[in-house]
N, C-alpha and C positions, 0 to 999 in steps of 0.2 A: 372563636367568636362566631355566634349562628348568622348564617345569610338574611338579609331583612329582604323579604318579599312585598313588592307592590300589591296591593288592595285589590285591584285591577287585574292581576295576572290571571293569564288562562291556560289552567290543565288538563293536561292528557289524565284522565285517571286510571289507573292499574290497579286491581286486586290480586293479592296473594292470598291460598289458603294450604296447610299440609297434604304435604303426596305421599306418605304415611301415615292415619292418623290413629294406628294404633298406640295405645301404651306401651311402652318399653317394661312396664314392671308388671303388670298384670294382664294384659293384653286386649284391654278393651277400648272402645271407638271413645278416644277422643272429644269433647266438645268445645267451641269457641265460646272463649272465655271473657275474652278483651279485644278491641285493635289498635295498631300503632301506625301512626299518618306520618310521613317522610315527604318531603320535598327536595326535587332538587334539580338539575341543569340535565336535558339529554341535546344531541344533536339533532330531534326533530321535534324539539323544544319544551318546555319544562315540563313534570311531571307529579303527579301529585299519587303516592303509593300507600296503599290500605293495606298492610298485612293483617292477617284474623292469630290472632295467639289463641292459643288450645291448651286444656289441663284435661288428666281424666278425670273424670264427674263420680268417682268413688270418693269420700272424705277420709276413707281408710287406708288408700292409696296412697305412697311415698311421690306419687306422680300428680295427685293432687295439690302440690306445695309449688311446684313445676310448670310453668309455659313454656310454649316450644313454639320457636317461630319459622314461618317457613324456609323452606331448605334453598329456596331461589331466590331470598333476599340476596345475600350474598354477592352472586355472578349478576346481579341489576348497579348493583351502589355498595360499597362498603360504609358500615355504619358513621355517622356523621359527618360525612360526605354532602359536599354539595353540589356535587355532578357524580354522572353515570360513571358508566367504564367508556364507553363511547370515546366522551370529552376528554375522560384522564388518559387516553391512549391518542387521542390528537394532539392533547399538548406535549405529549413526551415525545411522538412524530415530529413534530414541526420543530421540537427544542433541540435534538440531540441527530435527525435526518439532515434537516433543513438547516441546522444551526441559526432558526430566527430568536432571536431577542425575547424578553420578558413583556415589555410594550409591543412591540410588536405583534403578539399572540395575542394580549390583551384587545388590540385593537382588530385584530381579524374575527375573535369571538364575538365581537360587537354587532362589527360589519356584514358577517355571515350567518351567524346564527340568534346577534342579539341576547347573547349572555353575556351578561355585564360580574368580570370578577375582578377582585383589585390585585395588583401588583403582587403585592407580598402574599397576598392566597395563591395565585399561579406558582410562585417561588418556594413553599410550601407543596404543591401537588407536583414539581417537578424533582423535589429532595427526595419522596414518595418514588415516583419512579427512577431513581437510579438504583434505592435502596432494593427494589423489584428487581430490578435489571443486573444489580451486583449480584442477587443472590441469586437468580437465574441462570447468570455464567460461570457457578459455581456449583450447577446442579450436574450431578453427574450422569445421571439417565435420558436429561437431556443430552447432555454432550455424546453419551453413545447414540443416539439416534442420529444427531448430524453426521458424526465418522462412521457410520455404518459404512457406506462403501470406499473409507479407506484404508488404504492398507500400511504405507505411509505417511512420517508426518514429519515437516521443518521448522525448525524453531527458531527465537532471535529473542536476543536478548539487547536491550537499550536503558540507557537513565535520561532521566528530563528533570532538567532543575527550571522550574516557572520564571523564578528570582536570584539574585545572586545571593546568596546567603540564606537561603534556604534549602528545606531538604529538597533530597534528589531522589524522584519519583522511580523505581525499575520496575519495567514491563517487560512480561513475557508474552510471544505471542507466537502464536502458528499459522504460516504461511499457508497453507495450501486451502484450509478452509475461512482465511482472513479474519479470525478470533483471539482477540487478548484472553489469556490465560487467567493471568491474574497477574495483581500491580501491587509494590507494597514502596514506602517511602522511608529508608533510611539515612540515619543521622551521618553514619559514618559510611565507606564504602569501603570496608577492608575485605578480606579474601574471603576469610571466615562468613562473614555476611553474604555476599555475592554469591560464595559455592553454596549456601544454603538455601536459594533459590532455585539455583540450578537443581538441586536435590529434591529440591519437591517439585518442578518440571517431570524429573525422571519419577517422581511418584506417579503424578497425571499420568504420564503414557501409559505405565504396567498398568492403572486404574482400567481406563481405556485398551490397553491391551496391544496400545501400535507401536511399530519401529519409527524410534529417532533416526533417520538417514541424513540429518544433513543438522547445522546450527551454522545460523552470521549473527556477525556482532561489529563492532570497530576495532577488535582486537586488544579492546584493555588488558591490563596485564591480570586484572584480577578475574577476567572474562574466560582469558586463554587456558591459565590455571585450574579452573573451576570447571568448565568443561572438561578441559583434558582429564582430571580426577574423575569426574561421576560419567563419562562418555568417551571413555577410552580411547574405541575403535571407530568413532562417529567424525567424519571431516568437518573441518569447524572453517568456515569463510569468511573471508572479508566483505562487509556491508558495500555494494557498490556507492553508495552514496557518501558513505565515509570515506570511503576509497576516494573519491574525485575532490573530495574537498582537503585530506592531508596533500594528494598529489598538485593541490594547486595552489600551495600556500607558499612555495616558492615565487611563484610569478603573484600571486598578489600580493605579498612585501617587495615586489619591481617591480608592479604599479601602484603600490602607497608612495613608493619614492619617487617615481616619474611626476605622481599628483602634489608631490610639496615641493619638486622642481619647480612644475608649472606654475603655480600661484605664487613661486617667488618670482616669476618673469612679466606675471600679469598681475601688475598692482598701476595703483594712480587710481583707480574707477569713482572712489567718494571725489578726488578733487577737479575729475573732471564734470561730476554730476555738480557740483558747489559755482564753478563757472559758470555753467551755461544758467540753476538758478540764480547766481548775482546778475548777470546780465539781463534776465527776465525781471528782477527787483527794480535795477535801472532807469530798465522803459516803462513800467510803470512809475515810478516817481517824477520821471519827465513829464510823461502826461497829466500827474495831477497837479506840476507845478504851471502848466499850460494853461491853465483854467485862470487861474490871476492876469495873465496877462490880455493884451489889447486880440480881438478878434483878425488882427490882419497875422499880428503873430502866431496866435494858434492856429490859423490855415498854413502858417509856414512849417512851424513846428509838426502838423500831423500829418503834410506831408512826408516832412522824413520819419514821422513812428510809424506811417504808410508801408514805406520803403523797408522800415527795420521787422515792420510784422511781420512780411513776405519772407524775411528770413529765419523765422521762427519753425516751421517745419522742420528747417536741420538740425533746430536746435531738441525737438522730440525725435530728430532719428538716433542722435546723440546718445539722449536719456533711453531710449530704448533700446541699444547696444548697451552701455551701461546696463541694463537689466538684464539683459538676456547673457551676457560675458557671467554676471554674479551667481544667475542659474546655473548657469556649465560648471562653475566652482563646488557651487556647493550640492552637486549631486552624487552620490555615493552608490547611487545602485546600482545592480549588474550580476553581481556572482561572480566564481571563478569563469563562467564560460562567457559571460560577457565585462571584463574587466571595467573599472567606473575610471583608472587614470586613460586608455585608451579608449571612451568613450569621448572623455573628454578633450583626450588630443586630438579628433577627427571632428568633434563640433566646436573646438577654437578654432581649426583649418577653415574651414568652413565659413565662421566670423572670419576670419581675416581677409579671405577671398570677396568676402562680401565688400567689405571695407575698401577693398582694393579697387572692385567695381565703381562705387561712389568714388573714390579719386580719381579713377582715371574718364569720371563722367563730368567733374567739376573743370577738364583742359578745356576751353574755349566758352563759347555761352556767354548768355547773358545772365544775372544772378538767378533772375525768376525762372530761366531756364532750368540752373544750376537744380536750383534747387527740388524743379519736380523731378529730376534724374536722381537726386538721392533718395528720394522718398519712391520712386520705380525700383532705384537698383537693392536698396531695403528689403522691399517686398517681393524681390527676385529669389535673396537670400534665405 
C-alpha cells in the first residue's frame, strides 16, 4: 500500500540524470524522454526524487523502445520503497543490535526524525533485512575478506528448540571470528541428518581454505559421531556451558528435594492471614454496631476500639511476614551456581530470626510499647 503524504510536507528535492548516456545499441547521446517523481523517508528528512529517463532519439534504433533510468536510483531507495537506505539500515540496527521492539522503533522515528511509519510496514522492512542479512552470511567473498588473516578456525555446533514440540533449530558457528555459519531446522535429529551438516561445515572451510583445529558441542551422541566421521583428527570439546549445567544436575535434583522438604514444614500461611482478617471484620462490625447505641456508650465502646486499633500494627506485621514467607516459596531462580532450595533456606533463616526478634521484644512492656518493637524489629529484618 502507497505511503499517503501530507499536503503540507516539505522536500529536499534530488535530481538524477545518466552517467552514461550513451546508446548501448548504436552509440549515440541519449535524450531525456520522461521523468519519474519518487518520494520517500530519509534520516534528514523527506525527500522528493526526479529521475530524467532517456531513449535514443533514433526511431530506428532497438534503443528507442527503451528507457533507462538512472544508475544511482538504486544505492538512494530501492523501488517502492518508502524510505532510503539510511532509515532501512537504522531499523535493522536498532532491531537485531539493540534488540528494540517494533513500537519501540516506531516511536523513536517519530520522536527523532518525525517519520511516521505503521507497525506492520516496519515488520515488513525488518523481514527485508534479514532476508539481506541471510544472504549476506552466505556470501562467500564476503566471508574470505573477514578470514583473511586467519589461519585457523573453531567450530560449534548446538540445536535450539523455541517450543516444546516444535522443530529444533541447528547452528553452526565459528568461534574465532563470532559468525553463525548457517542454521537450518530439522524435523528429526537423527545421525544421518546431523553428519550432513557437519559435512557442509567442512565444505565452508575448504571453500574458505582454513584448518578446523578445534569443534565444542554438548556431546550428543549424534554430534560425537558426526564429527568424528567428517573430522577425524580434529579434537572435539565439551561446551563449558553444557559442561556446568549436566555437572550440576545432581545438586539441583538435592535442592528440588530440600525445596519440597521445606514447603511441607512451612505451611498454615492462608490460616494465619484468614485470622488476623476476621479479627479486623470484628472490629469493624463492632464499631458500626456502636452507632445505634446511646452516646455515653459509644465513648465507652471507642475507647476500647482505641485500645484494639493500637494493636493493629501487629496485626500488618503479621500479614506482611505472610507475604514475604509465600515470596521465598515460590521463588525458583538461581541456576546451578546459585541454587533457588538454598536460597531459600538462608532467607526462611533469616525470617525466623527476625520472628524471633519480635518475641523476644514483646517480654515486658506495655502493649503500645509492644507493639512499636514489632514493627522496629520487622524493619530491622
Amino acid at each position: 500500500m502507497p505511503h499517503r503524504w501530507p499536503a503540507n510536507t516539505d522536500y529536499i528535492v534530488w535530481e538524477l540524470d545518466l552517467l552514461d548516456r550513451d546508446c548501448a545499441s548504436c552509440g549515440r547521446m541519449m535524450h531525456i524522454c520522461d521523468h519519474r517523481y519518487r518520494r520517500f523517508f530519509t534520516l534528514e528528512g523527506p525527500v522528493k526524487l526526479i529521475c530524467k529517463l532517456n531513449h535514443c532519439p533514433d526511431p530506428d534504433c532497438p534503443g528507442h523502445a527503451k528507457t533507462k533510468s538512472p544508475e544511482l536510483e538504486a544505492s538512494i531507495a530501492l523501488p517502492a520503497w518508502a524510505i532510503g537506505w539510511d532509515v532501512f539500515c537504522w531499523i535493522g540496527h536498532r532491531r537485531f543490535s539493540r534488540h528494540w521492539s517494533i513500537p519501540q522503533i516506531a516511536h523513536e522515528l517519530v520522536d527523532s526524525y518525525d517519520i511516521r511509519l505503521s507497525e506492520p510496514c516496519i515488520g515488513l522492512y525488518i523481514q527485508r533485512y534479514q532476508t539481506m542479512l541471510a544472504a549476506r552470511q552466505q556470501d562467500f567473498e564476503a566471508m574470505r575478506k573477514q578470514y583473511e588473516g586467519v589461519d585457523e578456525i573453531i567450530l560449534t555446533i548446538d540445536g535450539l528448540q523455541p517450543e516444546k514440540g516444535h522443530e529444533t533449530l541447528y547452528a553452526v558457528r565459528e568461534l574465532t571470528q563470532k559468525r553463525v555459519w548457517f542454521a537450518e531446522p530439522l524435523v528429526s535429529a537423527t545421525e544421518e541428518e546431523v553428519q550432513r551438516l557437519i559435512a557442509q561445515a567442512k565444505q565452508w572451510a575448504e571453500i574458505l581454505g582454513k584448518r578446523v583445529v578445534l569443534w565444542m558441542s554438548d556431546k550428543q551422541d549424534a554430534f560425537v559421531k558426526g564429527i568424528a566421521a567428517e573430522f577425524p583428527r580434529v579434537p572435539h570439546h565439551y561446551c563449558d556451558n553444557h559442561f556446568l549445567r549436566d555437572v550440576a544436575k545432581p545438586v539441583l535434583e538435592a535442592d528440588s528435594h530440600a525445596k519440597v522438604q521445606m514447603r511441607k514444614k512451612v505451611r498454615g500461611l492462608r490460616g494465619i492471614e484468614q485470622s488476623v482478617l476476621k479479627e479486623r471484620r470484628r472490629l469493624a462490625e463492632a464499631e458500626s454496631q456502636t452507632l445505634a447505641q446511646s452516646s455515653i456508650v459509644i465513648e465507652a465502646v471507642h475507647r476500647d476500639n482505641v485500645a484494639l486499633a493500637e494493636e493493629e500494627p501487629a496485626g500488618d506485621v503479621v500479614l506482611a511476614y505472610c507475604a514475604a514467607v509465600r515470596g521465598i516459596l515460590n521463588n525458583d531462580q538461581g541456576g546451578p551456581l546459585h541454587p533457588p532450595g538454598l536460597r531459600m533456606a538462608q532467607a526462611l533463616t533469616e525470617v525466623r530470626q527476625s520472628i524471633q526478634r519480635n518475641v523476644d521484644a514483646q517480654k515486658g512492656g506495655s502493649q503500645k510499647d509492644n507493639s512499636a518493637a514489632w514493627a522496629t524489629a520487622s524493619t530491622g529484618a
